[in-house]
C-alpha positions as CSV (number, residue, x, y, z in Angstrom):
1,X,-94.8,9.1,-22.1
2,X,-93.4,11.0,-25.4
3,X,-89.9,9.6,-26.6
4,X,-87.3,11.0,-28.5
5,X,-84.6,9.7,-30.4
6,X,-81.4,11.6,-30.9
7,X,-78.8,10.2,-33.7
8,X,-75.1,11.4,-34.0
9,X,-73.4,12.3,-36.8
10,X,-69.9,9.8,-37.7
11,X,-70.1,9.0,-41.4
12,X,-70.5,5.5,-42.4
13,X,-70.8,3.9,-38.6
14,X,-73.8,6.0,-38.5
15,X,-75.4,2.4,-40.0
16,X,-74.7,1.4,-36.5
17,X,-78.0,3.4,-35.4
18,X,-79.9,0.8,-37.6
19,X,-78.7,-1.6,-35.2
20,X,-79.8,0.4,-32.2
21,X,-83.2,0.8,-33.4
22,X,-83.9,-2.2,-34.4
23,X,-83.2,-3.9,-30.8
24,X,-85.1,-0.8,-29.0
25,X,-88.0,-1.8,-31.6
26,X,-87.6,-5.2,-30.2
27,X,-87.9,-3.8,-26.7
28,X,-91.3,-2.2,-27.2
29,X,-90.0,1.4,-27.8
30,X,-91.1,3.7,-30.4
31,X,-90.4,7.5,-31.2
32,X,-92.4,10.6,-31.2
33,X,-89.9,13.0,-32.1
34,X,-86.5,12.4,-34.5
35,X,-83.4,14.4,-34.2
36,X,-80.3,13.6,-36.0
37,X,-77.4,15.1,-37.3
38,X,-75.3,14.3,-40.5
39,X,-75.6,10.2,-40.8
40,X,-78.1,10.3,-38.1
41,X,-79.9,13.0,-40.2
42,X,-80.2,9.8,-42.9
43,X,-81.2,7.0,-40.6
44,X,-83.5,9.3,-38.9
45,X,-85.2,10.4,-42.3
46,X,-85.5,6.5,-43.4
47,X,-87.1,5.8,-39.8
48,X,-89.2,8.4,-40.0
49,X,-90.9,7.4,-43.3
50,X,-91.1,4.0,-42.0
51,X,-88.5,2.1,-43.3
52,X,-87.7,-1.2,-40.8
53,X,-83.9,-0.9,-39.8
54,X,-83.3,-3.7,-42.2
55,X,-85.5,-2.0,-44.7
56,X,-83.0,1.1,-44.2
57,X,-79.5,-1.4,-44.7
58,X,-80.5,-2.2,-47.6
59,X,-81.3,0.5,-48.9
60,X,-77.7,2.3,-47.7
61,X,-76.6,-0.9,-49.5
62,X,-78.1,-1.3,-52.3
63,X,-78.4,2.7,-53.5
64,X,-75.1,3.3,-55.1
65,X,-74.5,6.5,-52.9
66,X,-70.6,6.8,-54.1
67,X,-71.9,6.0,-57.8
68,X,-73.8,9.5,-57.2
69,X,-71.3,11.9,-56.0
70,X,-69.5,14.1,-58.4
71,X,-66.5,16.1,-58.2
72,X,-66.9,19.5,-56.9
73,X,-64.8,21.8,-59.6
74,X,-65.4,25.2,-57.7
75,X,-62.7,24.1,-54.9
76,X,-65.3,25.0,-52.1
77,X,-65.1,21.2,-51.7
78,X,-64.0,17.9,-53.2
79,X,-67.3,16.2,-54.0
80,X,-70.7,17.6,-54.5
81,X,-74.3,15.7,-53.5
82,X,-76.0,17.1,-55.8
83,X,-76.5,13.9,-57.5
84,X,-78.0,12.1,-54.4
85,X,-81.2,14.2,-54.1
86,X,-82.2,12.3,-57.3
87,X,-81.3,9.2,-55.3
88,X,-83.4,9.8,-52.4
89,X,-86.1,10.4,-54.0
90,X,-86.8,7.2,-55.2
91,X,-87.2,5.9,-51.5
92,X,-88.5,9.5,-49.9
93,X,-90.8,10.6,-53.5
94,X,-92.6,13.1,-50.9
95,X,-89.7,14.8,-50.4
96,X,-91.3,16.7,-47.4
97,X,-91.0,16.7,-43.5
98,X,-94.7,16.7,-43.4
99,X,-95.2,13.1,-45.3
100,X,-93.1,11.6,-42.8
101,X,-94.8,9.4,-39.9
102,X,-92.2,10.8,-37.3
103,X,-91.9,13.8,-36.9
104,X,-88.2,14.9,-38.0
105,X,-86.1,17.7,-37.1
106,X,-82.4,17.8,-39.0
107,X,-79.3,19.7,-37.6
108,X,-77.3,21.9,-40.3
109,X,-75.2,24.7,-39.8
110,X,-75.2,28.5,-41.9
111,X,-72.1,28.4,-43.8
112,X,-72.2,32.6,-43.7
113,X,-73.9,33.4,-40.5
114,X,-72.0,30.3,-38.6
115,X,-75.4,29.6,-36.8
116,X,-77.1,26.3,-36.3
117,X,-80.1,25.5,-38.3
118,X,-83.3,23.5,-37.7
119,X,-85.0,22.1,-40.9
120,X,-88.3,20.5,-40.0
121,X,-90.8,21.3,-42.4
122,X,-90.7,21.8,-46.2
123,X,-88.5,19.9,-48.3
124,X,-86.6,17.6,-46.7
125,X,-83.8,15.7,-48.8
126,X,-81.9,18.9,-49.5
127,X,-81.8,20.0,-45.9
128,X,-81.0,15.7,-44.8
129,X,-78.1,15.8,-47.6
130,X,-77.2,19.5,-46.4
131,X,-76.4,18.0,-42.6
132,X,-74.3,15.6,-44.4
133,X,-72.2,18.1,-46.1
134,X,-68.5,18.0,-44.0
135,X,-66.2,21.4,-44.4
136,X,-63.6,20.8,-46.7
137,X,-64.3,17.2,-48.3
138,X,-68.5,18.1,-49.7
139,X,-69.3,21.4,-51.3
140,X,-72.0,23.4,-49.1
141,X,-75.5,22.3,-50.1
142,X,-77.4,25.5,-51.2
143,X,-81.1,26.2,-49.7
144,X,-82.8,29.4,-50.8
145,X,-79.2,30.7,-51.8
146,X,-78.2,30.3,-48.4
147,X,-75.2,28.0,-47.9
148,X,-75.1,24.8,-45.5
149,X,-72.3,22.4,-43.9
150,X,-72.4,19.7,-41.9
151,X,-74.5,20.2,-38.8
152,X,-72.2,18.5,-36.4
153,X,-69.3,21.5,-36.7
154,X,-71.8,22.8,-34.4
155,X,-74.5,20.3,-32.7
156,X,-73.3,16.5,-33.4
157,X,-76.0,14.7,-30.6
158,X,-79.0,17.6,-31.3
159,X,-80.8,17.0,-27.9
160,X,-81.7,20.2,-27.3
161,X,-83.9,20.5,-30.9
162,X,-86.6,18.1,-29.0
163,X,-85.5,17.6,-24.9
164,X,-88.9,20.6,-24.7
165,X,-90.8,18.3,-26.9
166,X,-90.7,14.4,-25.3
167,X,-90.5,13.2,-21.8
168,X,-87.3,10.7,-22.3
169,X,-84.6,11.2,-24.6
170,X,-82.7,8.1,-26.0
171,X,-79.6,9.2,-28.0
172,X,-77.4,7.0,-30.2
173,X,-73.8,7.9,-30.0
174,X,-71.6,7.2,-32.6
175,X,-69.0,9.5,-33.2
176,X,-67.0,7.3,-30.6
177,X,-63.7,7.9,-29.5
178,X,-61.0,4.9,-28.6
179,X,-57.4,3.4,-29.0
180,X,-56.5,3.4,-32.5
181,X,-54.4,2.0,-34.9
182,X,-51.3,4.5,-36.0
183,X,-52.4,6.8,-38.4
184,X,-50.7,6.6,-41.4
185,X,-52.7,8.8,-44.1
186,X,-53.4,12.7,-44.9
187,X,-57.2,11.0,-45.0
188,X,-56.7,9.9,-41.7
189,X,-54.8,12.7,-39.8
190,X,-57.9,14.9,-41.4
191,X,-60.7,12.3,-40.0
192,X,-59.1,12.3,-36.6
193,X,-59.1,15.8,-36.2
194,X,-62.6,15.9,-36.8
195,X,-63.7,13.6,-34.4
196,X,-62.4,15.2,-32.1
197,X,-63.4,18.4,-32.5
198,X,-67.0,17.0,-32.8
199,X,-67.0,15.2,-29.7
200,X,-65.0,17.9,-27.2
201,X,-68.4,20.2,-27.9
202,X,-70.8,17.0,-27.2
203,X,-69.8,15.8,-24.2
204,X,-72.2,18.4,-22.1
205,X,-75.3,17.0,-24.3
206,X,-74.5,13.4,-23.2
207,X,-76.4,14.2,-19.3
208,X,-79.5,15.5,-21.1
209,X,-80.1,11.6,-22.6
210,X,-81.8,9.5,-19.8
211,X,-80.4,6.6,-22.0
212,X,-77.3,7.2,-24.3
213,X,-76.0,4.4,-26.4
214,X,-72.6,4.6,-27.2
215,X,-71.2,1.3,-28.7
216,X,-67.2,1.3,-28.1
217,X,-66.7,-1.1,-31.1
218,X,-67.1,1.4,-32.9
219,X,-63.9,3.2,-32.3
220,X,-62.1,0.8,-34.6
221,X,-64.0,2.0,-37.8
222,X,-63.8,5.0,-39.6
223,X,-66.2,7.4,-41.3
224,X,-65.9,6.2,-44.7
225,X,-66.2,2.0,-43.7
226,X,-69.5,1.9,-46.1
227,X,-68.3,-1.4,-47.1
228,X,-68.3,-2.6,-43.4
229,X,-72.2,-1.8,-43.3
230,X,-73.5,-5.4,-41.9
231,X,-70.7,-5.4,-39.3
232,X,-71.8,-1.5,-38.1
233,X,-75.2,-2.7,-37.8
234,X,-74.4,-5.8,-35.7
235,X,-72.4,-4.2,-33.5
236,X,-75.4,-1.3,-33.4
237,X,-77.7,-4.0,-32.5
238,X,-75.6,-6.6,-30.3
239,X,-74.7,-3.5,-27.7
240,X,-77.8,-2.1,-27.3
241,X,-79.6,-5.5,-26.7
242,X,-76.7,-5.7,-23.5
243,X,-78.5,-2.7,-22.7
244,X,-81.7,-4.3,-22.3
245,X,-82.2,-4.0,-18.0
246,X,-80.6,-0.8,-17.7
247,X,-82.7,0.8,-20.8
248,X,-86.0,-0.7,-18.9
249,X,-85.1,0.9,-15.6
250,X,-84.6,3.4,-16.7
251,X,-88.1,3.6,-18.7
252,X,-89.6,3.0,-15.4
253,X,-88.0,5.4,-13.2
254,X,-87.1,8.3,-16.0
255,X,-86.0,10.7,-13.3
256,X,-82.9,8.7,-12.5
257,X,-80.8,8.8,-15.9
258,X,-78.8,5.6,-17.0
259,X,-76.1,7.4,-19.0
């Protein structure tokens, strides 16, 4: 039986997918096709050259990645990653979907044409940073003079890139909503938003998972919680290992789905 892995984007508590991994790892499971959007995009890259979860924490922890991002002086956005293909490289020096060990397929959206974009072969850390690339704060990343944003302003859990390709699809959810604190901040009225948006056009994609893992800790952390990384991919880890008879049922009888 083929199995694919579907990764939300949701800035920094995308380091909860680590987690998630890491305990389906435990379980026996492994992946034969990657989908992943924004942070999932990332982690799905780092999985797919095969990097261990903890490999991939490490390396989101050690690399610097705000150290890398410069200002963005053309006002198309507040900070460019232009800086951070340099950085990926040093952990990804193929630089190409091909050299991967998974097969990876990343989610970005056509500035201009406002059409969703599949990347899977060719170069791959533009096209990983491009998914990254949220409207307003990162300037578009540019591809072939074409200009890309953030894939999940239009496909946030990308099930449909691989649902043709596998028999059971496992998606990692963590663009979570939940109770939250006030909100108190510009930043924080902006981020809210967001999330929302994201996640009223994601919804329909959660019945195509057979398994969907969707931590509710992670309501209480925001995108930009980088500093909070150990805690994301605890709480990545600790859920989906409560998951552990439901996600083998499911394995066993994949017509019945166990989201």
């Amino acid at each position: 039986m083929k199995i694919g892995l579907v990764l939300s984007g949701g800035g920094a508590r995308g380091i909860a997918h680590l987690g998630v991994i890491k305990a389906l790892q435990e379980m026996g499971i492994g992946f034969d096709q990657i989908a992943g959007t924004s942070a999932g995009a990332i982690t799905g890259a780092l999985l797919a050259q095969g990097y261990t979860p903890d490999e991939s924490l490490k390396i989101i922890e050690s690399s610097a990645f705000v150290r890398h991002i410069r200002p963005a002086w053309n006002r198309m956005g507040l900070l460019r990653l232009d800086n951070v293909v340099d950085l990926y490289r040093k952990f990804i020096p193929h630089d190409t979907f091909e050299g991967l060990q998974i097969p990876l397929h990343v989610v970005a959206v056509d500035l201009n044409d406002g059409e969703q974009v599949v990347f899977d072969q060719g170069a791959l850390i533009r096209p990983v940073l491009a998914s990254c690339c949220l409207p307003g704060i990162f300037e578009p990343m540019l591809i072939n003079k074409r200009q890309y944003v953030d894939g999940g302003v239009l496909n946030n859990l990308p099930v449909d890139v691989i649902e043709n390709k596998v028999d059971f699809l496992i998606g990692s959810h963590c663009n979570v909503l939940g109770p939250r604190k006030p909100i108190t901040s510009m930043r924080g009225v902006i981020e809210r938003s967001l999330v929302l948006a994201v996640q009223s056009k994601t919804r329909d994609r959660f019945a195509k998972c057979q398994v969907l893992i969707e931590p509710p800790q992670l309501a209480q952390y925001t995108t930009t919680d980088i500093s909070k990384a150990r805690e994301l991919f605890r709480i990545g880890y600790q859920h989906t290992n409560t998951m552990a008879a439901q996600i083998d049922k499911a394995l066993k009888d994949p017509i019945e789905q166990t989201v």
